[in-house]
PDB file of N, CA, C and O in Angstrom:
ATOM      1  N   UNK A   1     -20.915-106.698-252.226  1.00  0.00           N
ATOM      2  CA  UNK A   1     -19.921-107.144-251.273  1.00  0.00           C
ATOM      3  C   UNK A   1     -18.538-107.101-251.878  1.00  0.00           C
ATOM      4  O   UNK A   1     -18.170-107.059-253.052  1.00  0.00           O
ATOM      5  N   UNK A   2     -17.798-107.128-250.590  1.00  0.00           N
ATOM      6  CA  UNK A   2     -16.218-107.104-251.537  1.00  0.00           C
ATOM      7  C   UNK A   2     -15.178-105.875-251.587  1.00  0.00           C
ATOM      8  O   UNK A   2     -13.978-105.757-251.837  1.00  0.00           O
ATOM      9  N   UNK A   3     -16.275-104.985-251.210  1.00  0.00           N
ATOM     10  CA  UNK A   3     -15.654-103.171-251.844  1.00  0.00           C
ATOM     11  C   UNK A   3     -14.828-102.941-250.463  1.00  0.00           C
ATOM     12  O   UNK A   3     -14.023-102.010-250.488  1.00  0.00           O
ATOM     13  N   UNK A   4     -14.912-103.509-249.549  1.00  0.00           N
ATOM     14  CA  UNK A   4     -14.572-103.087-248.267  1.00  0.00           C
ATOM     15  C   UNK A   4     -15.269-102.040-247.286  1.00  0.00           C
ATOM     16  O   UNK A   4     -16.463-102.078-247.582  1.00  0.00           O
ATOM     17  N   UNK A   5     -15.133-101.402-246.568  1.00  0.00           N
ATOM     18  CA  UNK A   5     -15.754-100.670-245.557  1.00  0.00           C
ATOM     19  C   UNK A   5     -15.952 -99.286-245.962  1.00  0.00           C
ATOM     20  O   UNK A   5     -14.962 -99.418-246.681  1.00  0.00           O
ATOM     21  N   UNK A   6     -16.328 -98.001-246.189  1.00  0.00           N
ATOM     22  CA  UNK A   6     -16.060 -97.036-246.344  1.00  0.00           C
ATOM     23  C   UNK A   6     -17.225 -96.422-246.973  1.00  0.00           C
ATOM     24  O   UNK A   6     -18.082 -97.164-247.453  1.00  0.00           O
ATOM     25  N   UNK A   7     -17.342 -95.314-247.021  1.00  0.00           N
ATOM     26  CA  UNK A   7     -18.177 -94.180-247.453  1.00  0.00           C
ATOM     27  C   UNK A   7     -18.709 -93.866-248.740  1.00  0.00           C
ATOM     28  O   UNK A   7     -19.709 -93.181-248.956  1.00  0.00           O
ATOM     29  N   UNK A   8     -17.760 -94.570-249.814  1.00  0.00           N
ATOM     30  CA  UNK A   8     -18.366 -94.102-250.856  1.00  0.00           C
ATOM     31  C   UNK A   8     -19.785 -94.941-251.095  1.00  0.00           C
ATOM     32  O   UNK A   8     -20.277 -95.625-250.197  1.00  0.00           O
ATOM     33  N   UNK A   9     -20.491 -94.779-252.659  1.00  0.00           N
ATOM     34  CA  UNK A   9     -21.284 -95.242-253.525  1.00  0.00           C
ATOM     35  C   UNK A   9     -21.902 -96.711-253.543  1.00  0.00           C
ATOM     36  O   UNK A   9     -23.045 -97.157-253.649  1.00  0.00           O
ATOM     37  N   UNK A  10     -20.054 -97.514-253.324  1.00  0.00           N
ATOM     38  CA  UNK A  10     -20.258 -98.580-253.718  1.00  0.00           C
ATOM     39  C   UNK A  10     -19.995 -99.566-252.565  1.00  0.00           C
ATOM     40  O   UNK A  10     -19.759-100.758-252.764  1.00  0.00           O
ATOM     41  N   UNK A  11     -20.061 -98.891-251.121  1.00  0.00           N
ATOM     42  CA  UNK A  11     -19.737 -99.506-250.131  1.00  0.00           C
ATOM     43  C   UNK A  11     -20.548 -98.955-249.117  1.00  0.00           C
ATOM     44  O   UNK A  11     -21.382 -98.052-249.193  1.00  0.00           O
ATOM     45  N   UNK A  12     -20.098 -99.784-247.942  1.00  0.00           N
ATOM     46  CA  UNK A  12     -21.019 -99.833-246.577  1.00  0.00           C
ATOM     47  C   UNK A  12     -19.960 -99.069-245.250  1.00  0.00           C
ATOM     48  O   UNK A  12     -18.778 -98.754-245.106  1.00  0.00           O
ATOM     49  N   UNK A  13     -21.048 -99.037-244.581  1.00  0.00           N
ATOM     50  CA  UNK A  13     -19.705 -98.441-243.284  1.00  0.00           C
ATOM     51  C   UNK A  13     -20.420 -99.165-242.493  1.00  0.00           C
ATOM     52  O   UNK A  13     -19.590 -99.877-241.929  1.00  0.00           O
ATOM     53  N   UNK A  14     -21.717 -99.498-241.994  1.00  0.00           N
ATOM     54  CA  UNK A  14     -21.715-100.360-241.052  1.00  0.00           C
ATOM     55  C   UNK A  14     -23.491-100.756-240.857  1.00  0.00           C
ATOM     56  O   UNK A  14     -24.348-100.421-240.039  1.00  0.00           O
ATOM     57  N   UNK A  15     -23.478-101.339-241.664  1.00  0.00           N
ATOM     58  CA  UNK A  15     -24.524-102.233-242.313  1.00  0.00           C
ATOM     59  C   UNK A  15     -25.821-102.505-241.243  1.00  0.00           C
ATOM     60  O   UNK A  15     -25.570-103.641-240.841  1.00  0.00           O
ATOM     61  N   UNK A  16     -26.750-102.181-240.742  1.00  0.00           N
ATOM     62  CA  UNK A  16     -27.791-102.552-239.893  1.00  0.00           C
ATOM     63  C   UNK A  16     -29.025-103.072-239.948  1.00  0.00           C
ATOM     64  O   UNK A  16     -29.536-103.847-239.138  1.00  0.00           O
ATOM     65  N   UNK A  17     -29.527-102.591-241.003  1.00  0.00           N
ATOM     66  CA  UNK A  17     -31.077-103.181-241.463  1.00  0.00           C
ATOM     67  C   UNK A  17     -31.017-103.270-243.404  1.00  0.00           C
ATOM     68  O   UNK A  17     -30.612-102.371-244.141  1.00  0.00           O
ATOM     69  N   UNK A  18     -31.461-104.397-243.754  1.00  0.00           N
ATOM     70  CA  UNK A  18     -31.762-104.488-245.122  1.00  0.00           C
ATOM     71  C   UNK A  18     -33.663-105.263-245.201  1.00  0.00           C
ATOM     72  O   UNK A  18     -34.354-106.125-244.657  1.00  0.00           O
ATOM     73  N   UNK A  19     -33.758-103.799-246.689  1.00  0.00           N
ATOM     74  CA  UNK A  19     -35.285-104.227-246.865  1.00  0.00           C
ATOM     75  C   UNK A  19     -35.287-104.384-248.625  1.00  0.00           C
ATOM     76  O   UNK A  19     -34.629-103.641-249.354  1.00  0.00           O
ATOM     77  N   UNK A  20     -36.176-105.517-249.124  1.00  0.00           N
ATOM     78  CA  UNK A  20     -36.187-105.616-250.644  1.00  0.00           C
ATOM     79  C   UNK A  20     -37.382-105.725-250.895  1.00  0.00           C
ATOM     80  O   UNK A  20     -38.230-106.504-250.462  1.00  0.00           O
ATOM     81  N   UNK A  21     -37.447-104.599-251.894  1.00  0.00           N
ATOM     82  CA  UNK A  21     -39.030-104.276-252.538  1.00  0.00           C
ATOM     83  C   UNK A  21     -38.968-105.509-252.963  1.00  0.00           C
ATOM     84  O   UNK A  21     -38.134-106.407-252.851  1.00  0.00           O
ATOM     85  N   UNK A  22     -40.666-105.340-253.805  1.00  0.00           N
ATOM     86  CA  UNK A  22     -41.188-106.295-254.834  1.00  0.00           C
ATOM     87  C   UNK A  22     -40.470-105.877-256.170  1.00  0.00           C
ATOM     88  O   UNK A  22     -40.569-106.624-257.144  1.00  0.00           O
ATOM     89  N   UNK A  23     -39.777-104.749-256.248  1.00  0.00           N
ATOM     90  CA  UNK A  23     -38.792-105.274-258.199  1.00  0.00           C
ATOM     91  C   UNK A  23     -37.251-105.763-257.530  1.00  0.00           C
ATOM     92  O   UNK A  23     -36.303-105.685-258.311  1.00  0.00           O
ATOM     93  N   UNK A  24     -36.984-106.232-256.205  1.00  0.00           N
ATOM     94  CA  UNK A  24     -36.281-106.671-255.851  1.00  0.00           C
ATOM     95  C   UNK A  24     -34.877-106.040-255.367  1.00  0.00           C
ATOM     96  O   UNK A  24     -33.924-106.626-254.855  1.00  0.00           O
ATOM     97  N   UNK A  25     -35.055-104.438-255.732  1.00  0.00           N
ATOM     98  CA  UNK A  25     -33.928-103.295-254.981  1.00  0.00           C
ATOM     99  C   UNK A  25     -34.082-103.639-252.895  1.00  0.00           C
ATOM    100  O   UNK A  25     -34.958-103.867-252.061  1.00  0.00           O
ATOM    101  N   UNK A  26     -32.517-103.452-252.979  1.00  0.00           N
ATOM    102  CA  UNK A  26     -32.616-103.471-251.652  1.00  0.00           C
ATOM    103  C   UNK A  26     -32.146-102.394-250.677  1.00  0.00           C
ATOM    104  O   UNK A  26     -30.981-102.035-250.849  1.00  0.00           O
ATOM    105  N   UNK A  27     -32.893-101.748-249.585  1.00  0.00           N
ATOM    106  CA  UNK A  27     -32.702-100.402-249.563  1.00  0.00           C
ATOM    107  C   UNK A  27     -32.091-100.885-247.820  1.00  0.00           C
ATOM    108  O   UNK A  27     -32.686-101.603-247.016  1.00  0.00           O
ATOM    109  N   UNK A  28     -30.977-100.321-247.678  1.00  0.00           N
ATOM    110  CA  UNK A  28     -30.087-100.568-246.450  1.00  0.00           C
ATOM    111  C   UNK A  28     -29.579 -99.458-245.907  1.00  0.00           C
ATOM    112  O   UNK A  28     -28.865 -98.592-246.413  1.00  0.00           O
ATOM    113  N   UNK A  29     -30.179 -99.606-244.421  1.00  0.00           N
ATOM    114  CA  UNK A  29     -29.446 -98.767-243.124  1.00  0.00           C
ATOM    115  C   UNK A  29     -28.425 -98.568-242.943  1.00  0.00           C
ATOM    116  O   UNK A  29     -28.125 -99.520-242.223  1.00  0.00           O
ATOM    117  N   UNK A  30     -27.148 -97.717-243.113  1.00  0.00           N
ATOM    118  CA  UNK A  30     -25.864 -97.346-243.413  1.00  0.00           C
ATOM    119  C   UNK A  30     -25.668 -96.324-241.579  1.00  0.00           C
ATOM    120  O   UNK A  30     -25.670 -95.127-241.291  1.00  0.00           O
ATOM    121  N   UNK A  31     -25.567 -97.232-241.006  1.00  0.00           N
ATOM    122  CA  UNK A  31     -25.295 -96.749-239.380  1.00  0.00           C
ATOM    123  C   UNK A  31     -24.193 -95.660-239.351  1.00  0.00           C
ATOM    124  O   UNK A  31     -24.343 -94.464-239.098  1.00  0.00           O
ATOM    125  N   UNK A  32     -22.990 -96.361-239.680  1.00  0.00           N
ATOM    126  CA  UNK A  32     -21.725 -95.505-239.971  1.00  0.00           C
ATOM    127  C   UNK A  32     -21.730 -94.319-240.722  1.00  0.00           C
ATOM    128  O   UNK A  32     -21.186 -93.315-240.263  1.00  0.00           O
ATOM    129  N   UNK A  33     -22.417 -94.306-242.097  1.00  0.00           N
ATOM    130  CA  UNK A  33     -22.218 -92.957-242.795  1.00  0.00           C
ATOM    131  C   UNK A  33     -23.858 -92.066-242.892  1.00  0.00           C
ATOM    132  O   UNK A  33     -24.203 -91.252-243.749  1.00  0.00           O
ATOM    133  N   UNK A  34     -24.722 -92.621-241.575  1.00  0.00           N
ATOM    134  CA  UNK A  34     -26.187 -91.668-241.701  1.00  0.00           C
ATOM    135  C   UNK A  34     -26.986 -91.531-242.458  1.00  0.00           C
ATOM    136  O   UNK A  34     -27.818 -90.628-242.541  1.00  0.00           O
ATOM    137  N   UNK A  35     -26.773 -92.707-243.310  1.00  0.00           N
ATOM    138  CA  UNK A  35     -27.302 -92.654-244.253  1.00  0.00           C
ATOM    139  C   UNK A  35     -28.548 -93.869-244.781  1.00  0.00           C
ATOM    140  O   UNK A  35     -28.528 -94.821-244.001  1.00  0.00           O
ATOM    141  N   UNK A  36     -29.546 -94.033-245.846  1.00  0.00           N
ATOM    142  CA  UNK A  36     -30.126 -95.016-246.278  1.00  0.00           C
ATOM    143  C   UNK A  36     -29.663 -95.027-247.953  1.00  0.00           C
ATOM    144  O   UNK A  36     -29.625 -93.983-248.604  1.00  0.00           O
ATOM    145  N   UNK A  37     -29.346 -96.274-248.490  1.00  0.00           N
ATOM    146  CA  UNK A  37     -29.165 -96.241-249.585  1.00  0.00           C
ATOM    147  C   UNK A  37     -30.168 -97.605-250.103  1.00  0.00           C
ATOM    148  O   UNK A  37     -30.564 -98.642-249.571  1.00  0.00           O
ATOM    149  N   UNK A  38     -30.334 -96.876-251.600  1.00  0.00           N
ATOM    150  CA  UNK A  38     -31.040 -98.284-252.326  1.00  0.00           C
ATOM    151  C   UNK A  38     -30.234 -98.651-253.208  1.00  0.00           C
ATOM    152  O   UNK A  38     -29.547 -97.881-253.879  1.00  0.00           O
ATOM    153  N   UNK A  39     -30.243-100.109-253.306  1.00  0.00           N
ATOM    154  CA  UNK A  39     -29.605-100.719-254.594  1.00  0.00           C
ATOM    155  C   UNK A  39     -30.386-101.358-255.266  1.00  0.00           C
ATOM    156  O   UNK A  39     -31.268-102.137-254.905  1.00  0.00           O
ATOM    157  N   UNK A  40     -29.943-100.903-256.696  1.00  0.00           N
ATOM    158  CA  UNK A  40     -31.744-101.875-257.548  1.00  0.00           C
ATOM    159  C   UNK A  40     -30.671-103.376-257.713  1.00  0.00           C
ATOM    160  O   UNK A  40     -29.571-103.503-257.175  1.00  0.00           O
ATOM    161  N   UNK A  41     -31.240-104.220-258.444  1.00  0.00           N
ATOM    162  CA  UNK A  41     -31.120-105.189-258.935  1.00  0.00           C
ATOM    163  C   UNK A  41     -29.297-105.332-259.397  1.00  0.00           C
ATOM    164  O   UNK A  41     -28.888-104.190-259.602  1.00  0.00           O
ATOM    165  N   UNK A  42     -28.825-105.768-259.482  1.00  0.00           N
ATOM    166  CA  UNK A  42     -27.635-105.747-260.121  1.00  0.00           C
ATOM    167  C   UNK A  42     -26.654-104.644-260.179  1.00  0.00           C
ATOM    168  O   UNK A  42     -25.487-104.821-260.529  1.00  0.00           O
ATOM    169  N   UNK A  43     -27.078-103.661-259.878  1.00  0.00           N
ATOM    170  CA  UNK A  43     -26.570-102.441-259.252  1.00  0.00           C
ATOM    171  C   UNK A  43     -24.893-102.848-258.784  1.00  0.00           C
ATOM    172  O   UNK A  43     -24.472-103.804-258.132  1.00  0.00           O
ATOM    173  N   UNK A  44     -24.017-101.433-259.558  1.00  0.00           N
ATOM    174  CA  UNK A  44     -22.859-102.092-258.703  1.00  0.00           C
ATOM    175  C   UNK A  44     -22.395-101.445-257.905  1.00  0.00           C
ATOM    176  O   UNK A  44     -21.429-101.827-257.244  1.00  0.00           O
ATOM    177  N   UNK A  45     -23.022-100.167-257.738  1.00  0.00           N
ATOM    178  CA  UNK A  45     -23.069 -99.195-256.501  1.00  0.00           C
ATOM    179  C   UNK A  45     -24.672 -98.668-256.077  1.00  0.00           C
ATOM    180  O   UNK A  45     -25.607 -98.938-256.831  1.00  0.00           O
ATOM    181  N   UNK A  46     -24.871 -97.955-254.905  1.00  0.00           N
ATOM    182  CA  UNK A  46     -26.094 -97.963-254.783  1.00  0.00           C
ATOM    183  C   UNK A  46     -26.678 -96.203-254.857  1.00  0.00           C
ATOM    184  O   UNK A  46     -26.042 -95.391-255.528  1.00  0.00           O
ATOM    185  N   UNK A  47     -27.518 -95.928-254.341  1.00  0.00           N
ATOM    186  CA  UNK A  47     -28.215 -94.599-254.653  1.00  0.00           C
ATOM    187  C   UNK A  47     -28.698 -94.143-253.309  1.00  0.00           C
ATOM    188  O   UNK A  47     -29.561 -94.918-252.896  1.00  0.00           O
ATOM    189  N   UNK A  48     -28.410 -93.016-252.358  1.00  0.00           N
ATOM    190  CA  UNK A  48     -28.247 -92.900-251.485  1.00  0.00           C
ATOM    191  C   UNK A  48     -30.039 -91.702-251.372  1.00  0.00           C
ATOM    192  O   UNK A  48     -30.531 -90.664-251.815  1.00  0.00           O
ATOM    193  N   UNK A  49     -30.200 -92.360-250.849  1.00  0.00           N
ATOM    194  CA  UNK A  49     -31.991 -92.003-250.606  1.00  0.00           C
ATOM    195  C   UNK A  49     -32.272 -91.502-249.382  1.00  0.00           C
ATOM    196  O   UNK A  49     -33.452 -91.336-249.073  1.00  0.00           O
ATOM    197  N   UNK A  50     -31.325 -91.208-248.563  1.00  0.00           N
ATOM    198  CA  UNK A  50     -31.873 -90.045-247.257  1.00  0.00           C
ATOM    199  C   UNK A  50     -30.375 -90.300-246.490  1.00  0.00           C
ATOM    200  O   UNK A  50     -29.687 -91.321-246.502  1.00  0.00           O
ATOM    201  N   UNK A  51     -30.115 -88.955-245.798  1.00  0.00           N
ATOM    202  CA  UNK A  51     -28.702 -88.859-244.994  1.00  0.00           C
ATOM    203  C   UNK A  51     -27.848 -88.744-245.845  1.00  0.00           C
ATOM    204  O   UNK A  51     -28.277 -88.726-246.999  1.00  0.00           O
ATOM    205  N   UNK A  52     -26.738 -88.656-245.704  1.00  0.00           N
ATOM    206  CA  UNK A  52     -25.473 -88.910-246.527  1.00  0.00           C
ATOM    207  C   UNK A  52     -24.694 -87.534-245.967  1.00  0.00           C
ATOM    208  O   UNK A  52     -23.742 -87.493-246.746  1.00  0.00           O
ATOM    209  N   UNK A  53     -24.572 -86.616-245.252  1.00  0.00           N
ATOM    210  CA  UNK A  53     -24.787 -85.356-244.464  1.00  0.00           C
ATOM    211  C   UNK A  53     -23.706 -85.434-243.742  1.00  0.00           C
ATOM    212  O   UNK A  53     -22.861 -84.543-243.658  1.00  0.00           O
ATOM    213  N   UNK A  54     -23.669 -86.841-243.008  1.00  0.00           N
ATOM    214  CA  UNK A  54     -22.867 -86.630-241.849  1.00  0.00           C
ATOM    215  C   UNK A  54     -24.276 -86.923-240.294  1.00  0.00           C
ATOM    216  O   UNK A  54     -25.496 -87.006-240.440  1.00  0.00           O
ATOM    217  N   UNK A  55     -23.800 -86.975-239.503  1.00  0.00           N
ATOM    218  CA  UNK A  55     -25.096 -87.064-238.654  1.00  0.00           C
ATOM    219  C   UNK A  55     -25.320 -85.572-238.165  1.00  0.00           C
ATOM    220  O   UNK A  55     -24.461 -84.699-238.278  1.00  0.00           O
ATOM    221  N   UNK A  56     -26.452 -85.401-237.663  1.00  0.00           N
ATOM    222  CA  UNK A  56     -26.962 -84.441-237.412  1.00  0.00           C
ATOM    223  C   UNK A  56     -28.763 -84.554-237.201  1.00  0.00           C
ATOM    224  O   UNK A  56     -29.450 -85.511-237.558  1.00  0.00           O
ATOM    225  N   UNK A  57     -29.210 -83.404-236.587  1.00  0.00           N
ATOM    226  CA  UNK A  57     -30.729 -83.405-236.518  1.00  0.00           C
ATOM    227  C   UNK A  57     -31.690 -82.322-237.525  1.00  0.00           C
ATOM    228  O   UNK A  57     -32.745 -81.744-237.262  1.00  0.00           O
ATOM    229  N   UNK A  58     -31.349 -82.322-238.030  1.00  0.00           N
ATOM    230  CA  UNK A  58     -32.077 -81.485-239.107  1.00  0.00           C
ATOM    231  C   UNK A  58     -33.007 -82.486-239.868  1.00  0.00           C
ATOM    232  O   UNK A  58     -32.802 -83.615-239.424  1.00  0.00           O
ATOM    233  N   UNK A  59     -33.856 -82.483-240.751  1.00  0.00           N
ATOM    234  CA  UNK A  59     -34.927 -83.490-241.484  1.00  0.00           C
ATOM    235  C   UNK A  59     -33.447 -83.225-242.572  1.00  0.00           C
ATOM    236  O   UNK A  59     -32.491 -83.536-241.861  1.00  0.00           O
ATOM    237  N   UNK A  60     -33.113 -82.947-243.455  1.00  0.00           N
ATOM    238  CA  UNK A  60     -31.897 -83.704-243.990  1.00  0.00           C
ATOM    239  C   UNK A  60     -30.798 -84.229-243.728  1.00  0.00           C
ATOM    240  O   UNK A  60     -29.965 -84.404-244.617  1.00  0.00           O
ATOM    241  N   UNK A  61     -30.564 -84.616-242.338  1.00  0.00           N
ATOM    242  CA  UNK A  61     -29.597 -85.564-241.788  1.00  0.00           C
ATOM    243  C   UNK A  61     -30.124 -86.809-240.774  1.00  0.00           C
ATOM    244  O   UNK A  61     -30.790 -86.417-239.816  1.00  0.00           O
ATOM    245  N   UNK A  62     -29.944 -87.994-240.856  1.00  0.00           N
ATOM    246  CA  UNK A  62     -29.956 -88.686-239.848  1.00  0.00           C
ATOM    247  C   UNK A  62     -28.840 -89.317-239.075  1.00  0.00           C
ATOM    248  O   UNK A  62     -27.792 -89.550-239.677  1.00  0.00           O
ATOM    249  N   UNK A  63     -28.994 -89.741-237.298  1.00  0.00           N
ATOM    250  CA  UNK A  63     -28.117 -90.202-236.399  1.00  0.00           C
ATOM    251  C   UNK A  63     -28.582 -91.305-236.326  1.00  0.00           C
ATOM    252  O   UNK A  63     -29.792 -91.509-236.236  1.00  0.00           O
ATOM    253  N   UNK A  64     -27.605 -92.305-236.354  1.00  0.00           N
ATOM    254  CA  UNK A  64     -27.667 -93.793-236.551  1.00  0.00           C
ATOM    255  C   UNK A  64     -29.014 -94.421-237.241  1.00  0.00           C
ATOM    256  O   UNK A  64     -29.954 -94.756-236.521  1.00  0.00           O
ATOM    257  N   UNK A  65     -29.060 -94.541-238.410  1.00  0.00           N
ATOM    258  CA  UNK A  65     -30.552 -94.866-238.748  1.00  0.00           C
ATOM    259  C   UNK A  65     -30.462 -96.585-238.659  1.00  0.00           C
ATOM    260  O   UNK A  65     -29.533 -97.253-239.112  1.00  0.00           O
ATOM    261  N   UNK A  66     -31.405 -96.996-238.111  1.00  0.00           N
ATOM    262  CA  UNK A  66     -31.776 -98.101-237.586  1.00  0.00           C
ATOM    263  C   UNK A  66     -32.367 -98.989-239.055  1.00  0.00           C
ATOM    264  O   UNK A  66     -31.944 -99.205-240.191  1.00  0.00           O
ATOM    265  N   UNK A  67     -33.674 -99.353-238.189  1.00  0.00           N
ATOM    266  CA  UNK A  67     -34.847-100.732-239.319  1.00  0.00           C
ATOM    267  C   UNK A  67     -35.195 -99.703-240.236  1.00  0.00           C
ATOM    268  O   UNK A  67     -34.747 -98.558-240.172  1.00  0.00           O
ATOM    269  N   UNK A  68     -36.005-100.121-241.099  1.00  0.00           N
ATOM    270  CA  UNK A  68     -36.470 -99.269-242.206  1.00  0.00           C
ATOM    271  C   UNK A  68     -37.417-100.002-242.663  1.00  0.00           C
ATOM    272  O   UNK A  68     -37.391-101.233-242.644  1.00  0.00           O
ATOM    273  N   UNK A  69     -38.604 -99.109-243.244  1.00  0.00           N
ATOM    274  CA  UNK A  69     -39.751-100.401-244.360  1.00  0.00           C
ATOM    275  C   UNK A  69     -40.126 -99.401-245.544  1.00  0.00           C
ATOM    276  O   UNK A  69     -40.083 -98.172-245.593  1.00  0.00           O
ATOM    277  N   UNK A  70     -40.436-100.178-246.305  1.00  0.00           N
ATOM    278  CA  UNK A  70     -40.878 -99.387-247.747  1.00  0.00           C
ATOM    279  C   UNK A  70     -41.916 -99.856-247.913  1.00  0.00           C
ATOM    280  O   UNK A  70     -41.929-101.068-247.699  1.00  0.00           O
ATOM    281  N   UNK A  71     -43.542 -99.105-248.440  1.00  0.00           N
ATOM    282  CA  UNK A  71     -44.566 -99.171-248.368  1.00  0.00           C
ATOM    283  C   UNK A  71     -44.791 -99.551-249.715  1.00  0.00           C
ATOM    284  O   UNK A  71     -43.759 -99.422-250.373  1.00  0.00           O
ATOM    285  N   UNK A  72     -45.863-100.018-250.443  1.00  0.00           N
ATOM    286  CA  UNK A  72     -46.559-100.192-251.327  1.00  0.00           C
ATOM    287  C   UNK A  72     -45.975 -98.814-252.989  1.00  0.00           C
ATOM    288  O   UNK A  72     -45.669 -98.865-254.180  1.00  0.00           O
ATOM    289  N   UNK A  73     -46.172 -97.745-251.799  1.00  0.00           N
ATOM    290  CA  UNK A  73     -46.313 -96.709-252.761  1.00  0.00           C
ATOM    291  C   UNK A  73     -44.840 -95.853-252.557  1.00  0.00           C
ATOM    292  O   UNK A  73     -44.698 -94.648-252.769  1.00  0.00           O
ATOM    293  N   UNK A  74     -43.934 -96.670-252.155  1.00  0.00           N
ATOM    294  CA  UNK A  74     -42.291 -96.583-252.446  1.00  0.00           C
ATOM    295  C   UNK A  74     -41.845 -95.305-251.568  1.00  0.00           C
ATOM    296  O   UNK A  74     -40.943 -94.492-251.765  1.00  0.00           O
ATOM    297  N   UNK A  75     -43.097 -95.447-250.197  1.00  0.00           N
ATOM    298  CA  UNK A  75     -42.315 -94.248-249.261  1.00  0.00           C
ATOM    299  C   UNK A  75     -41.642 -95.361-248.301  1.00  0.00           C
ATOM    300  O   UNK A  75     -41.817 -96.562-248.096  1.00  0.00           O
ATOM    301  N   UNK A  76     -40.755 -94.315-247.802  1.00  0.00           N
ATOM    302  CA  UNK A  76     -39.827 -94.874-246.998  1.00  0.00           C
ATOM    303  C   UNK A  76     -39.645 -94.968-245.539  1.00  0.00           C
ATOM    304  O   UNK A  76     -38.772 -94.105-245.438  1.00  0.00           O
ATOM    305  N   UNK A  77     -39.789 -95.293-244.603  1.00  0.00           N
ATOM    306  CA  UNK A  77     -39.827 -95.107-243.306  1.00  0.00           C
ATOM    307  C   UNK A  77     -38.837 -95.510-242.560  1.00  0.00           C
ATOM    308  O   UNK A  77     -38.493 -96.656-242.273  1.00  0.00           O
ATOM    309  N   UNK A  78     -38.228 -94.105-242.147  1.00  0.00           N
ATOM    310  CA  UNK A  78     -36.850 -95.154-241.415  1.00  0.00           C
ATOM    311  C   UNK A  78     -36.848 -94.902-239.988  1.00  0.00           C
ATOM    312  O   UNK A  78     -37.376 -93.841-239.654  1.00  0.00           O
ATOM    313  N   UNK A  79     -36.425 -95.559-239.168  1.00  0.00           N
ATOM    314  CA  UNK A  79     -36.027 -95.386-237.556  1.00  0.00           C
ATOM    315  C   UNK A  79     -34.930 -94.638-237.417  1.00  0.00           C
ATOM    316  O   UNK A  79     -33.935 -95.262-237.787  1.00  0.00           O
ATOM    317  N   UNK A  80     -34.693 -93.538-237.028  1.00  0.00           N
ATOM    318  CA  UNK A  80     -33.564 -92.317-236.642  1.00  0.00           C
ATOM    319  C   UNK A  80     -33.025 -92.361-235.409  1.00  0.00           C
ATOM    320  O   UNK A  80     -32.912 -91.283-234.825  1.00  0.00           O
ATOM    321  N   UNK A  81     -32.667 -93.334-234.875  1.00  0.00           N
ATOM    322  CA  UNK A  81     -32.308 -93.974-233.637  1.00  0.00           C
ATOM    323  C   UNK A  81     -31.665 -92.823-232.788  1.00  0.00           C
ATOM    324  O   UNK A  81     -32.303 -92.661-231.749  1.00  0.00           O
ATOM    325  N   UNK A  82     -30.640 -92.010-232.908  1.00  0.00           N
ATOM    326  CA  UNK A  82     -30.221 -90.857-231.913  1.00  0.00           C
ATOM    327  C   UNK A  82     -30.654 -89.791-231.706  1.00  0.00           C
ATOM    328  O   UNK A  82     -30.451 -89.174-230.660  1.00  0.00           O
ATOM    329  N   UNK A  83     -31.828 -89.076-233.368  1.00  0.00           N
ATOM    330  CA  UNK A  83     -32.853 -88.426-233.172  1.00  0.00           C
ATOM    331  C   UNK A  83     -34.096 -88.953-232.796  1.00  0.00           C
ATOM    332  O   UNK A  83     -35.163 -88.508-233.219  1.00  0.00           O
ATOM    333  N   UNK A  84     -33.990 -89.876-232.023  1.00  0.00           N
ATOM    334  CA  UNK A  84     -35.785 -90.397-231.501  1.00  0.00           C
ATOM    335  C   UNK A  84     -36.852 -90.379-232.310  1.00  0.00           C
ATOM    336  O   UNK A  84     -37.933 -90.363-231.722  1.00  0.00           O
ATOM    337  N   UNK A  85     -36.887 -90.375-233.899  1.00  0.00           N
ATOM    338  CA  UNK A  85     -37.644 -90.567-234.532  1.00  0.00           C
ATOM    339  C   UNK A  85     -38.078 -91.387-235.582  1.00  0.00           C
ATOM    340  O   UNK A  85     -37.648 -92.540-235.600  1.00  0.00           O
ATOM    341  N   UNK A  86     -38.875 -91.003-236.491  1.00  0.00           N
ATOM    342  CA  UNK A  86     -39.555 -91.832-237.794  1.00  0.00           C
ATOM    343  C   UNK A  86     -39.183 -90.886-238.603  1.00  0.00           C
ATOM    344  O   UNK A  86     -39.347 -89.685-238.388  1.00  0.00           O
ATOM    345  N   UNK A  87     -38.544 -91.486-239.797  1.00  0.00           N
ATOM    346  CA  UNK A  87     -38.271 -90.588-240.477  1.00  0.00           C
ATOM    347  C   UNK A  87     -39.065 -90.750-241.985  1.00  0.00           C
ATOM    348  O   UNK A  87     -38.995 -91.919-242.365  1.00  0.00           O
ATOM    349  N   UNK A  88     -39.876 -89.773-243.030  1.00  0.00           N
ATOM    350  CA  UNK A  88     -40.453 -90.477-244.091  1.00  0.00           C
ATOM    351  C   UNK A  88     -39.822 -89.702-245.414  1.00  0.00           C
ATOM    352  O   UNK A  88     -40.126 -90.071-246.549  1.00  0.00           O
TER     353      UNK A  88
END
């Protein structure tokens, strides 16, 4: 928190769903920049784990990505809200 609004690494554009594994990274729905990013633990920027593109429909871009869950075995499932899908 703190960085302000915007696109890069270490910031958010418009924050929608947050999920935290069991080593306690928290991997968040980035509505504004299409993106999902994870942040581990103490992290002071995060690691951008699907989208980051711009929106679009291709399997390497997502439009507004929604909820998200992370499974046991650290796949990812996200809701692709303007492409009508599941994304893994």
């Amino acid at each position: 928190g703190g960085n302000g609004e915007d696109y890069d690494l270490h910031q958010l554009s418009y924050l929608t769903y947050v999920f935290v594994d069991p080593d306690q990274s928290i991997h968040v729905s980035d509505r504004g920049s299409h993106r999902v990013m994870k942040w581990m633990k103490d992290a002071k920027q995060g690691i951008v784990v699907a989208g980051d593109q711009g929106a679009g429909n291709s399997l390497k871009h997502l439009y507004y990505p929604l909820g998200l869950v992370v499974d046991e075995l650290e796949n990812i499932y996200i809701c692709d809200c303007n492409n009508h899908r599941i994304v893994r």
